[in-house]
C-alpha positions in Angstrom: 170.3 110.7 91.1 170.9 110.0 87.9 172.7 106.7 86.8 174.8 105.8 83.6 176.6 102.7 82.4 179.9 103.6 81.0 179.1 102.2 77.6 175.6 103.9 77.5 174.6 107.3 74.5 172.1 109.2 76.0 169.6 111.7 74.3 170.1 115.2 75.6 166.7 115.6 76.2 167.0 112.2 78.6 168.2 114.6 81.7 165.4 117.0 80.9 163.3 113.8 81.4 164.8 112.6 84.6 164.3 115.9 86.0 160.5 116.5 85.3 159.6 113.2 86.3 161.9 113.1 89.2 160.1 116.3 90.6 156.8 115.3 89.7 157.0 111.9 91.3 159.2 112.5 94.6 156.3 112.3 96.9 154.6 109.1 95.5 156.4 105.7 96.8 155.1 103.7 93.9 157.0 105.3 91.9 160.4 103.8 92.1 162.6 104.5 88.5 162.8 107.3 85.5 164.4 105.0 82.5 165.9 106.0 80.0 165.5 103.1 77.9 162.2 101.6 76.4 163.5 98.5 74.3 162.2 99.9 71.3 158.7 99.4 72.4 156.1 100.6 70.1 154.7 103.9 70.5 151.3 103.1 69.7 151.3 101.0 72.6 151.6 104.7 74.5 148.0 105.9 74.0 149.2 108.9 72.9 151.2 109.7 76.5 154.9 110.2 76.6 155.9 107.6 78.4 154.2 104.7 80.5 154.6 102.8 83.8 156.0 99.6 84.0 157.3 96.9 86.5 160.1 96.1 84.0 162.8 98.4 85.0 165.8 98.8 82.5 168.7 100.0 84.0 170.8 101.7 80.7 170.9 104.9 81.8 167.8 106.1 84.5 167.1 107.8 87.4 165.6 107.3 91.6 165.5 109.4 94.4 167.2 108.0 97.6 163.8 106.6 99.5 163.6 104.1 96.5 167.0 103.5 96.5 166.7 102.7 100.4 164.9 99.2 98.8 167.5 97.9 97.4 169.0 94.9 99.3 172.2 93.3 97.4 171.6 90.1 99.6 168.1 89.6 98.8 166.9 88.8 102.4 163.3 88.5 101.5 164.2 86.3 98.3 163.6 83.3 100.0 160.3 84.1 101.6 158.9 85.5 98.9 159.8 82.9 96.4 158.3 80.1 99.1 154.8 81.5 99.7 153.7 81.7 96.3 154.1 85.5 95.9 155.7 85.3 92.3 152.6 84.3 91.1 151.1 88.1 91.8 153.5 89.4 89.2 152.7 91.1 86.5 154.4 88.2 84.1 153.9 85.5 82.2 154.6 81.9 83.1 157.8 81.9 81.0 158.8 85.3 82.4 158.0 84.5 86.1 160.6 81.0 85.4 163.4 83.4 84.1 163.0 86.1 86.8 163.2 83.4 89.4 165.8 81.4 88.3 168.2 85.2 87.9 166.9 86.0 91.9 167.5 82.5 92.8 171.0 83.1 91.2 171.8 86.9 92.8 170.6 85.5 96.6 173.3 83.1 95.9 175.9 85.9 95.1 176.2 84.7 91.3 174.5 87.4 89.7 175.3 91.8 88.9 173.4 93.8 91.1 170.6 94.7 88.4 169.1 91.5 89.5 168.5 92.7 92.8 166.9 96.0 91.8 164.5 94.3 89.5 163.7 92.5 92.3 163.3 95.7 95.2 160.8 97.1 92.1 158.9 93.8 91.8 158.5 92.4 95.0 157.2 95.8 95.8 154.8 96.5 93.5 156.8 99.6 92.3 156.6 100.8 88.5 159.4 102.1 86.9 158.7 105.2 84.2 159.1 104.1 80.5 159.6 106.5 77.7 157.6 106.6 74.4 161.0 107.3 72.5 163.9 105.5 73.6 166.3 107.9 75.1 169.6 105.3 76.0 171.7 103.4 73.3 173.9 100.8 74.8 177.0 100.6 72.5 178.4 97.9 74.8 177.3 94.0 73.1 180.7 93.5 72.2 183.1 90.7 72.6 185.3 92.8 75.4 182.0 93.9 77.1 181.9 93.5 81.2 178.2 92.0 80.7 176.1 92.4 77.6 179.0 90.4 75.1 175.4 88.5 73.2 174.6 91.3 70.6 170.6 91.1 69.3 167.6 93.2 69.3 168.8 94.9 71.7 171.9 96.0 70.6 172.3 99.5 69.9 168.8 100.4 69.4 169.0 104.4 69.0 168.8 107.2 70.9 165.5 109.4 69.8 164.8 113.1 71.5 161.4 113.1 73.0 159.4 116.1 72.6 158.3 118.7 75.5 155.9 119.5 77.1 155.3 115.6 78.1 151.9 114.5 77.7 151.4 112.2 81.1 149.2 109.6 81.1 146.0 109.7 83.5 146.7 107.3 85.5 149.9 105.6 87.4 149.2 102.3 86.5 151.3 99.1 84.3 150.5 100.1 81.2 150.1 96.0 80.0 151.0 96.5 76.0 154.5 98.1 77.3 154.9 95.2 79.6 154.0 92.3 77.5 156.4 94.3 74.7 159.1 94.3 77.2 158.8 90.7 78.6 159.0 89.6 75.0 162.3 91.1 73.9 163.8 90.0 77.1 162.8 86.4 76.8 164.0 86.5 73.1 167.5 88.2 74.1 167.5 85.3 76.6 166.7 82.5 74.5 169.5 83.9 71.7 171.5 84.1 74.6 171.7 80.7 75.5 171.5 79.2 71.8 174.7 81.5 70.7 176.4 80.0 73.6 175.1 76.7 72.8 176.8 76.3 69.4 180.0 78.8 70.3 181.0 75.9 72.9 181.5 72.0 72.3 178.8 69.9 73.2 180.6 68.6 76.4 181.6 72.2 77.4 178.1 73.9 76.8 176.3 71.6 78.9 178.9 72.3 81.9 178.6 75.4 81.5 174.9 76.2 81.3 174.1 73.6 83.9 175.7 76.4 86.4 174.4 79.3 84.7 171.0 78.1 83.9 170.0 76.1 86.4 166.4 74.8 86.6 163.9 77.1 89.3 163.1 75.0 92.0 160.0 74.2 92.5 
């Protein structure tokens, strides 16, 4: 299946994408995402290979097959469990990411959060990798002021839609390709941190700290 946000340009040669890799990985579990969208990650950081895997899985405009989809738990039973025996710490993230991705979980368990959460979650918790390309394929058009979500516009915004070229050059391995990761972790901690400091001086002082005391509320520890 392939998925699409409403606000989301795709690449024509995105579907032609989806469906190679969809075919190519339908018997391997690990496996758990095609993406369309690569956050304007580098293309050096490729090694020459048309696309990488990742445990990041960006959800503007991509693609799973029904097993993987099976994962996906809105409720977050496992949350819970997983968060109490020390298991974020085997994620491939950084301190500052691990805080952020547990404080959003902690957030969707408790119903407060869109359901991208809890897919981020079904890829991580499982070890999954989600397929990145080397030229980003999905532009999201939707950082606007009316948006349903994504109303902070920043690096992020609107980044264009490339073609990639065929025949894809697949990497040797299915394995985290790291430099995509760490470029990944990077620009979502920044859009984060913009986020937050938009909303900060947007609101009076009062107001802001009411406000992002129930959005951003500390991890537990």
């Amino acid at each position: 299946a392939v998925i699409l946000e409403d606000d989301c340009l795709t690449d024509p040669s995105f579907f032609s994408f989806c469906a190679e890799l969809l075919d190519r990985f339908r018997e391997d579990g690990r496996v758990m995402q095609i993406a369309g969208s690569n956050l304007n990650a580098p293309a050096d950081a490729y090694l020459g290979s048309s696309y990488s895997f990742n445990a990041f899985s960006p959800v503007w405009g991509w693609a799973t097959w029904r097993d993987a989809w099976a994962r996906y738990d809105y409720s977050m039973s496992t949350w819970p469990h997983f968060r109490d025996s020390g298991l974020m710490a085997g994620l491939p993230a950084g301190r500052r990411w691990q805080a952020t991705l547990r404080r959003d979980w902690d957030r969707a368990h408790r119903g407060e959060a869109t359901w991208d959460h809890q897919w981020q979650y079904a890829v991580m918790s499982g070890h999954g990798l989600s397929v990145s390309p080397c030229v980003n394929l999905v532009s999201n058009l939707g950082f606007r002021a009316d948006a349903t979500q994504t109303f902070l516009a920043g690096d992020l915004a609107e980044i264009p839609a490339g073609s990639i070229t065929f025949p894809l050059r697949h990497p040797q391995l299915v394995a985290e390709n790291p430099l995509v990761e760490h470029h990944m972790e990077r620009q979502m901690l920044e859009h984060t941190g913009r986020g937050v400091e938009l909303l900060r001086r947007a609101l009076p002082s009062h107001r802001a700290r009411r406000f992002l005391k129930g959005v951003l509320r500390p991890a537990r520890t």
